[in-house]
N, C-alpha and C positions, 0 to 999 in steps of 0.2 A: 375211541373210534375203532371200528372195526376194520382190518388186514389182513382175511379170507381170503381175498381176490388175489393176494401176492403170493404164486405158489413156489417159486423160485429166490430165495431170499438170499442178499448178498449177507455174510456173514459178521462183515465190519458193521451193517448196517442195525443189525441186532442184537450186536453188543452195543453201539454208542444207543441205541432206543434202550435195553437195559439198563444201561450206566446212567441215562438222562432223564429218564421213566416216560409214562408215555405221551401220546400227541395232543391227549386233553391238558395234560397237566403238566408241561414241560420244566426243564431247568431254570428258563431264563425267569416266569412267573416269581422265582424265589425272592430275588435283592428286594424287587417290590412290594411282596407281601412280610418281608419281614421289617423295612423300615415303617411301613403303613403298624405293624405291630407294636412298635417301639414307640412310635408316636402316640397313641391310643392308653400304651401305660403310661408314659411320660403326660399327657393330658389327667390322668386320674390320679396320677401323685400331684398333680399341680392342684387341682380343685380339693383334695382332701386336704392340701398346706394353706390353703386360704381363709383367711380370718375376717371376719362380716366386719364393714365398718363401726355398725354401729355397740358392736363389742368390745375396740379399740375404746381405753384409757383416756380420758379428757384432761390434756394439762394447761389446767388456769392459768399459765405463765407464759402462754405463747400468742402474743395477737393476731388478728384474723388483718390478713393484707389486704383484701376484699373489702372495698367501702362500703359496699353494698347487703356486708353480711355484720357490719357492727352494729351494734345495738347500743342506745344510748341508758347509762342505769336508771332509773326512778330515784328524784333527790328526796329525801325526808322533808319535812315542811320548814320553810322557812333558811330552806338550802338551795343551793342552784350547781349548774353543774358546768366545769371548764374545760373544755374537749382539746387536746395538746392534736396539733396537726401537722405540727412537726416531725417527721417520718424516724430523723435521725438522733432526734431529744429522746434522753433518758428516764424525762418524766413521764410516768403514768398515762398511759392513752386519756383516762378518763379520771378527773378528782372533783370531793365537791373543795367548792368555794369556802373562804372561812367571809360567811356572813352571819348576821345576828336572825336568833329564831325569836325574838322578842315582839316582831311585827313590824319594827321600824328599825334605817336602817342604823349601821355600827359605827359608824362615823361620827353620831354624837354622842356629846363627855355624857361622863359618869352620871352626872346630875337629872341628865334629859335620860336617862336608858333608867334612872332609879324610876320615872313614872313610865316607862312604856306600855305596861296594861293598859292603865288609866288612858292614854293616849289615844291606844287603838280604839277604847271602850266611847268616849268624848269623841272622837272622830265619823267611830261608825253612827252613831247621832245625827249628826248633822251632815252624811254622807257628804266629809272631807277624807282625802287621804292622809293617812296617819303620819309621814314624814313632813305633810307640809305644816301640819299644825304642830310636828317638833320644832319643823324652823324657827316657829313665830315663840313658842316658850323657849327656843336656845337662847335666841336672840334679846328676846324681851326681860325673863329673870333667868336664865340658865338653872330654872328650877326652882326658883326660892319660892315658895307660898306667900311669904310675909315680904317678898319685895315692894318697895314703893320709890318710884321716882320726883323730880323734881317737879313735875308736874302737874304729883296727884293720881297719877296711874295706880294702880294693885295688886298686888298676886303676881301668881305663874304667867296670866296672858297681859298683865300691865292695864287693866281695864279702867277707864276712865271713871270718877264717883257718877255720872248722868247715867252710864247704861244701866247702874241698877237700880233693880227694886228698892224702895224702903223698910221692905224687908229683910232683903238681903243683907248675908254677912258677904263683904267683897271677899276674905280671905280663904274663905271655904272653895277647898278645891275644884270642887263640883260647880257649883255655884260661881265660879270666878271663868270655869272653862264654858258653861252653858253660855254667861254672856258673852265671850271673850271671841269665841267659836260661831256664833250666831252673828257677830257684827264679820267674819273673815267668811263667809258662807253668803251673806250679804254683797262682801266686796268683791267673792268671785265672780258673783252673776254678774255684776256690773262689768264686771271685764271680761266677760265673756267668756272663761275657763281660763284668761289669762294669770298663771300662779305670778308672775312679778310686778303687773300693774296691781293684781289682788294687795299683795305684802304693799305696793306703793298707799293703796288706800286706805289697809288696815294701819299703816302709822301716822298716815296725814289726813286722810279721813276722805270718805269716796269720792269725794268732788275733785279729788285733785287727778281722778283716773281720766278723765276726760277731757284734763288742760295739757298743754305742754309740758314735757318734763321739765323745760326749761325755768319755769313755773314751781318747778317744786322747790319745797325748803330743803335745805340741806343736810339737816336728817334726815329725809326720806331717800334723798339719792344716796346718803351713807346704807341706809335699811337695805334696799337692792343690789344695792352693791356687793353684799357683804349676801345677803340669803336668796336671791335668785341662784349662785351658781353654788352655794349650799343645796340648795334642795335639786337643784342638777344633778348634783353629786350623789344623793342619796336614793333620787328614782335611777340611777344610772347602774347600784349594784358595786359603787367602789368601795373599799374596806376604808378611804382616807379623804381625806379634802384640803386642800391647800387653801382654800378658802376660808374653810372653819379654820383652821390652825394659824391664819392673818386673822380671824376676827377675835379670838381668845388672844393673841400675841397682843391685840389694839386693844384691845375695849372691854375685853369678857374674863382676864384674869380674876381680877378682884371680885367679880360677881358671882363666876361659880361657887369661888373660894367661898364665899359670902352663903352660897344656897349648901355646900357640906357640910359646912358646920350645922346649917339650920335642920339638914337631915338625917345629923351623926352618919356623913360617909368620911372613912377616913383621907387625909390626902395621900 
């Protein structure tokens, strides 16, 4: 700014304008532009020290608190998977299960899991589910092909001499599961997708789905008793059954025993 017009100048007055420089550009402008400076480098060492997230290290050890960001893994077939929700448990966020990849499930013996192919293969046949047509061979031979009851029953499903053909060999596996499977596919319709009046029918024979239980013979309420909350057990995913393990304790020792030898499984 120009000071032409001042012809008389005090002399304190232009030394402190020297000293302080002039009326555009005064002293006090300084403290302000130099912290505005400081800031502006301190801003550019800050942005050059930052590291993009997504260049940060991912460590598989640490789980996400976030419910919303967990992901549950993909089980392999014939796996399923147990999700710990427990915040402060030491177990694994996420594990699979110890289930059987066989197609049915693990809970039965040795006997019934040595045919589990065959099972699944005889099931999807007559579009039965494959654990409930285990129940009926746990129960009935716990395996044995060559079993026969007091009865007259035969094989794996215990099938009566009337179901079959005259052709038929009853002991033949296939052969013994077609008829065996076709009369229990038979009994479900009659019960209406009911699996334990099904089993009631398949051992006392259909008529008795539609009397009072009170009415049935006492094999049959032993049959339900013993494979209704079997096969509970088994569409439900448990590794165990207290049920099978009371029905082997009563009744099914001696009969597995009976079907390993017959298939060289050792005890």
């Amino acid at each position: 700014m120009s000071r032409a017009r001042f012809v008389n100048k005090d002399p304190r007055q232009t030394a402190a304008a020297s000293e302080h420089g002039s009326g555009c550009f005064s002293v006090y402008w300084l403290p302000p532009m130099s912290a505005l400076l400081i800031v502006c480098l301190l801003t550019v060492f800050a942005l050059k020290a930052t590291v993009p997230i997504s260049a940060l290290p991912i460590n598989p050890s640490i789980a996400l608190t976030n419910s919303a960001e967990l992901t549950v893994p993909t089980p392999a077939p014939g796996m399923s998977v147990v999700v710990n929700t427990n915040e402060n448990s030491t177990t694994p966020l996420f594990q699979l299960a110890n289930t059987s990849t066989s197609g049915i499930s693990p809970i039965f013996t040795k006997q019934i899991q040595y045919w589990a192919g065959d099972i699944v293969r005889w099931a999807s046949a007559e579009s039965l589910d494959p654990n409930l047509v285990a129940v009926i061979m746990q129960i009935e031979s716990c395996g044995d092909p060559r079993a026969v009851s007091r009865s007259g029953a035969m094989g794996l499903f215990q099938v009566m001499p009337f179901h079959f053909h005259i052709t038929d060999n009853p002991f033949n596996p296939d052969t013994n599961a077609l008829r065996g499977l076709d009369y229990l596919s038979r009994s479900l319709e009659t019960a209406s997708g009911n699996a334990r009046l099904a089993m009631a029918g398949y051992n006392g024979g259909i008529g008795v789905i539609a009397r009072g239980e009170w009415t049935w013979p006492t094999e049959t309420h032993r049959y339900v008793k013993y494979g209704a909350p079997i096969y509970e057990d088994a569409s439900n995913g448990t590794n165990t059954s207290a049920s099978l393990e009371e029905w082997y304790g009563n009744y099914g020792a001696s009969l597995c025993k009976q079907a390993s030898r017959r298939l060289g499984i050792p005890e």
